[in-house]
BAMI-314135 format. One record per residue (C-alpha): z, y negated, x negated. Coordinates in steps of 0.5 Angstrom, whole numbers, plus 2048, in hexadecimal, padded with zeros to 3 digits. Each point is the difference from the previous one (the first is absolute). Layout:
N
ZYX
...
***
This chain:
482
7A97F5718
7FB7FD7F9
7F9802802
7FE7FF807
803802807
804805800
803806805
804806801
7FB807804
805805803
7FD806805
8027FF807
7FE805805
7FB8037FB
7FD7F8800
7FF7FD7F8
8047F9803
8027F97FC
808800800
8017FB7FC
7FD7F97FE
8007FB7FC
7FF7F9801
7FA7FF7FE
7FD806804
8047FE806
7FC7F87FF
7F9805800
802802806
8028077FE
807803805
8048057FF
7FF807805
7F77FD7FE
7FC8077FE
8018007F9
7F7801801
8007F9804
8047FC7FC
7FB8037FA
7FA7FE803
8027F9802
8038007F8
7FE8047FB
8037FC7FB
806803803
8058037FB
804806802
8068057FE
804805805
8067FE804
8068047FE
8047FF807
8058057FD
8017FB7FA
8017FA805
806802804
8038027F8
7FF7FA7FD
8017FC808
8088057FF
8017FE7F9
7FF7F8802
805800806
8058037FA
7FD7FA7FC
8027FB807
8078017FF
8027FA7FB
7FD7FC807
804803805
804807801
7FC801806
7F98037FF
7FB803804
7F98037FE
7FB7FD805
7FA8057FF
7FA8017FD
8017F87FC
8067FD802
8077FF7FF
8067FD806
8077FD7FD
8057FD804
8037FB7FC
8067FD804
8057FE7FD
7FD8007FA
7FB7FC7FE
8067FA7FE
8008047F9
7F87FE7FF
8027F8802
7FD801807
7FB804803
7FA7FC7FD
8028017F8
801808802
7F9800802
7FD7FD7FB
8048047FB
7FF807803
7F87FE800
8007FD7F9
8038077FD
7FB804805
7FA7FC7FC
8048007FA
7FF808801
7F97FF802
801802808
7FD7FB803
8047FE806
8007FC807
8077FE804
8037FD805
808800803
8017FF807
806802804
7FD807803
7FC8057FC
7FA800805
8007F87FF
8008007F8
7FC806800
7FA7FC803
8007FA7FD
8008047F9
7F9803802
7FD7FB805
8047F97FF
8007FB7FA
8048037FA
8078007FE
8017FD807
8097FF802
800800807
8067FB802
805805805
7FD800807
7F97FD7FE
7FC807801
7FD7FE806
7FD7FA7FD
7FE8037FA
7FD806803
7FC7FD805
7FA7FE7FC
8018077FD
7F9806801
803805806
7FF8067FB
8067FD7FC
805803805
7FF8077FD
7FC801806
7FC808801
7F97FE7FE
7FD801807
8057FC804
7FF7FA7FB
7F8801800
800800808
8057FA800
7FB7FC7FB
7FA802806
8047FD806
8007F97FC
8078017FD
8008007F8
8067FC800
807801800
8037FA804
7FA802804
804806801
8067FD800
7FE7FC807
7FF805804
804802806
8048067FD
800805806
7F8800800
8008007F9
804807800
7FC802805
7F88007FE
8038017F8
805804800
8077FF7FD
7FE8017F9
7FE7F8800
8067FE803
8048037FB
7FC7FE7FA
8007F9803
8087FF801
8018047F9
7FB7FA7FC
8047FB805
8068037FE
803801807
8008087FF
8038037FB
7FC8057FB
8038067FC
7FF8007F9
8008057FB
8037FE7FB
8008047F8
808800800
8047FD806
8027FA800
8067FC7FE
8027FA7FF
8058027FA
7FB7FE7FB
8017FB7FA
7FA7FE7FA
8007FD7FA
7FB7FE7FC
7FF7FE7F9
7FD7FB7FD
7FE8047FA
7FE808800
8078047FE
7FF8067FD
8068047FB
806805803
8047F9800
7FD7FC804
7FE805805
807802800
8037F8801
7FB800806
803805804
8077FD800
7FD7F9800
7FD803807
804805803
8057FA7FE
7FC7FC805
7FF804806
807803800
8037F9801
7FB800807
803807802
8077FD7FE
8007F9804
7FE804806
8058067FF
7FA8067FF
8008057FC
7F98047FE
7FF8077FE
7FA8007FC
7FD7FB7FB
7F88007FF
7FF7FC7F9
7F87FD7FD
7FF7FE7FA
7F97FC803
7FA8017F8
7FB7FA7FF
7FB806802
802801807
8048067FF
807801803
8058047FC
805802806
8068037FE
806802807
8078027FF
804803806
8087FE802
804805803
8057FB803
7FC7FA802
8017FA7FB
7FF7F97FC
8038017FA
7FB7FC7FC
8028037F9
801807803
7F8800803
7FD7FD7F8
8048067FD
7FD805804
7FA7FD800
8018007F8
7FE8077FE
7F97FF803
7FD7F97FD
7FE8057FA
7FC803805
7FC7FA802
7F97FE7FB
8007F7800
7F98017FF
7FD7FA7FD
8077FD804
8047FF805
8007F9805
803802806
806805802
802801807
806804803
801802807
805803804
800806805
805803805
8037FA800
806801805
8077FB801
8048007F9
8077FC802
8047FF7FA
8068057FF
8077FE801
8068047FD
807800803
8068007FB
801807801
7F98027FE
8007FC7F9
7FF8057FA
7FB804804
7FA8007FF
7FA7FF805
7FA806800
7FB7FA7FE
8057FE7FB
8018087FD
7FB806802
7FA7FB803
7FE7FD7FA
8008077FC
7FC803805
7FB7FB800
7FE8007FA
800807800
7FC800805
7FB7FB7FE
8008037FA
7FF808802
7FC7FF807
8037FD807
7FF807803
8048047FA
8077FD801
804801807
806804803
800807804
8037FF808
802805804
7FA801806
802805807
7FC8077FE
8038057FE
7FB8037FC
8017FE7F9
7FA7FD7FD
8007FB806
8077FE800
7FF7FC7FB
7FC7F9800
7FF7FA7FC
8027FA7FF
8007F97FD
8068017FB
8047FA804
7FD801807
8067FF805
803808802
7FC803805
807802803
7FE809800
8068027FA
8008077FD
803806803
8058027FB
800807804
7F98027FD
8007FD7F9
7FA8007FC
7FD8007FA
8007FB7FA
7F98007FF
7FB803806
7F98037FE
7FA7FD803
7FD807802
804806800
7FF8057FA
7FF807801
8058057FC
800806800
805806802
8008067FC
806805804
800801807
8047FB805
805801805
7FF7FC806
8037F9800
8038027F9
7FE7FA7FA
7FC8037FA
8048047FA
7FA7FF7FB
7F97FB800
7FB7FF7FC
7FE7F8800
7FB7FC7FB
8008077FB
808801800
804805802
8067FC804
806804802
8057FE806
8068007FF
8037FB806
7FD7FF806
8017FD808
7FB801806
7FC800804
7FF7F9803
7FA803805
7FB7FA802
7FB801805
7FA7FC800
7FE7FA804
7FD804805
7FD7FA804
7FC7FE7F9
7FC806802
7FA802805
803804806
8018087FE
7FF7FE7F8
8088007FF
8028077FD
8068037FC
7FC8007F9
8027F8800
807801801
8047FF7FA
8068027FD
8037FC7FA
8058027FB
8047FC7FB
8018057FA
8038007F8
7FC8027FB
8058047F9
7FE7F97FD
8037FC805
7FA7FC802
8007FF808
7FA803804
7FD7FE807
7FC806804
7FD802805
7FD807804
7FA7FE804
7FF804807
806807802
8008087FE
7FD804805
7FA7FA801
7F8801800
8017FE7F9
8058007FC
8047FB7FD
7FF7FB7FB
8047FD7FB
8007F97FD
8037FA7FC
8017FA803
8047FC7FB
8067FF7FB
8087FE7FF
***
């Protein structure tokens, strides 16, 4: 910062502390965790705002959705950093070193200041980004050398355990790594070992990353900005046409697709379509895509877009016998119209009705993917039930009074009077005594249910909560209609 050293103050345990420093206080000997009191005395002319740790983890979120032009696989590394795996990947930038030079250039571009290494462990590019020589690739298999000259404290070490290596003489990581493990282990714990074998890469080390990774990824980037509804529009076929060639030669099939159309301002405009049968229909993907490109803001234009492609599973091609020619397939016929219906109204707004085992009505019935394979439990012909079932039974009202067992002749229901002209019943239902507490089953959740007409012809489904002669008497209800 302009005008002298500069540093972030935050409150830790009711202690005023420097949370963050500039270059040039660090060069005056000032470092975070110093008492805020301290570091003024030893440089007064320091100058200083409040940290905002909250607005850090904000801005650190937003710069991971940034990182995925780099690679699909992105983890934040609180409170300053970020973790990419770029395997398989980096042959898209002209090698692993021209990847890094462009990601630093675009970071500086926005005014980030920014240090990195790549190395074939998280734990090895980790410590040579913060304590090593910037912008350092580490050929495979090297770590060790590279490390060794490295501080202890670049292993992600606890504070304490890295002082007291220090104090035994042991401030260097191949001085660690020369150690006979078994004692190492013993005086220190197996924390070191497990941080040591991590930068080594000789252990593996859980990531976690803001989207899952995938190795269905496909970029394309432009030499000049794009900006109009065309444009965007030939991208997502370009693209889709790109990745679904991959998932052709390899006999896959992806049921969703992330698109991102990347701005020169850093922000990412992400659009995603689900499939209900896994597909690789370029043409089919850019024309579910083609509705949302109004949605998207160019900014001041679009240089990258990417695609990615998730629940991926194998797809082989589908061969016709002579005796099915003239039919048409479900990813030829109803698939396509019940993708667009669902990207267009919501993935969880269409779907199909199937039978589940219960006996109570409401729970008889579940949803399911609309072309989810048959879950086996038909409907029982014996016990026909309405076209439209209530989500909540409504109450009606009985005005004469009832013989036991006998159907309404008269009901009032939503203001109207309606009149039973046909009837059929009862079909008495228990409940499922075994979703109740012991001693909680009574006869006032028995339910009989009667199909009845009314003089108009409309169909009606009711019930009568509870039996004559009870503690209270019976109630009666609407459960659906048809």
């Amino acid at each position: 910062m302009e005008g002298g050293p500069f540093a972030l103050i935050a409150t830790d345990r009711g202690v005023r502390r420097l949370h963050a420093v500039d270059e040039a206080a660090a060069t005056l000997g000032l470092f975070v965790g110093q008492k805020a009191t301290d570091a003024l005395a030893l440089v007064p002319e320091l100058i200083t705002d409040e940290a905002d740790p909250e607005g850090d983890l904000a801005s650190l979120d937003a710069l991971v959705d940034w990182c995925v032009r780099v690679s699909p696989a992105v983890a934040a590394d609180p409170p300053d950093g970020l973790l990419l795996d770029i395997t398989g990947v980096a042959h898209l930038w002209g090698g692993e070193r021209a990847m890094l030079d462009d990601l630093l250039a675009r970071l500086a571009r926005q005014e980030i200041p920014a240090r990195a290494a790549i190395a074939g462990s998280a734990g090895a590019a980790w410590a040579l980004a913060r304590f090593g020589e910037d912008r350092t690739v580490v050929p495979p298999g090297a770590e060790a050398d590279w490390l060794a000259p490295l501080p202890v404290t670049a292993l992600r070490l606890e504070p304490e355990t890295a002082a007291q290596l220090i104090r035994l003489g042991l401030a260097r990581i191949g001085q660690l790594a020369a150690l006979p493990r078994d004692q190492l282990a013993r005086r220190f714990g197996p924390g070191v070992l497990m941080r040591l074998d991590q930068a080594l890469a000789r252990a593996e080390e859980a990531l976690v990353f803001r989207r899952p990774a995938t190795p269905w990824f496909a970029r394309l980037a432009f030499a000049d900005p794009i900006s109009v509804p065309e444009d965007l529009a030939r991208a997502s076929r370009d693209i889709a046409e790109r990745l679904c060639a991959r998932l052709l030669a390899e006999d896959q099939g992806a049921g969703r697709f992330e698109l991102a159309f990347h701005r020169l301002d850093g922000r990412a405009e992400r659009l995603a379509i689900g499939l209900s049968l896994p597909g690789r229909a370029p043409a089919a993907i850019a024309r579910l895509f083609a509705p949302m490109l109004e949605t998207v803001d160019p900014g001041f234009g679009i240089e990258m877009v990417t695609l990615a492609a998730d629940r991926v599973e194998p797809m082989a091609e589908r061969q016709i016998g002579l005796a099915a020619i003239g039919e048409i397939a479900r990813e030829d016929g109803i698939a396509p119209l019940v993708d667009r219906l669902a990207n267009r109204l919501g993935e969880g707004r269409v779907w199909r009705a199937e039978a589940y085992p219960s006996h109570i009505p409401e729970r008889a019935v579940v949803r399911q993917a609309p072309l989810a394979a048959f879950g086996g439990q038909g409907w029982d012909a014996n016990r026909p039930r309405p076209v439209r079932l209530f989500a909540r039974p409504e109450p009606i009202h009985i005005p004469l009074a009832q013989v036991p067992d006998d159907p309404p002749k008269i009901f009032h229901w939503r203001g109207r009077v309606r009149r039973v002209s046909k009837a059929e019943g009862p079909e008495r239902l228990a409940e499922e005594w075994w979703r109740r507490p012991p001693g909680e089953t009574t006869p006032a959740h028995v339910r009989d249910y009667y199909r009845v007409e009314d003089d108009t012809g409309a169909r009606y489904w009711l019930f009568r909560a509870g039996l004559y002669g009870g503690d209270e008497p019976p109630k009666w209800w609407l459960h659906g209609l048809g």
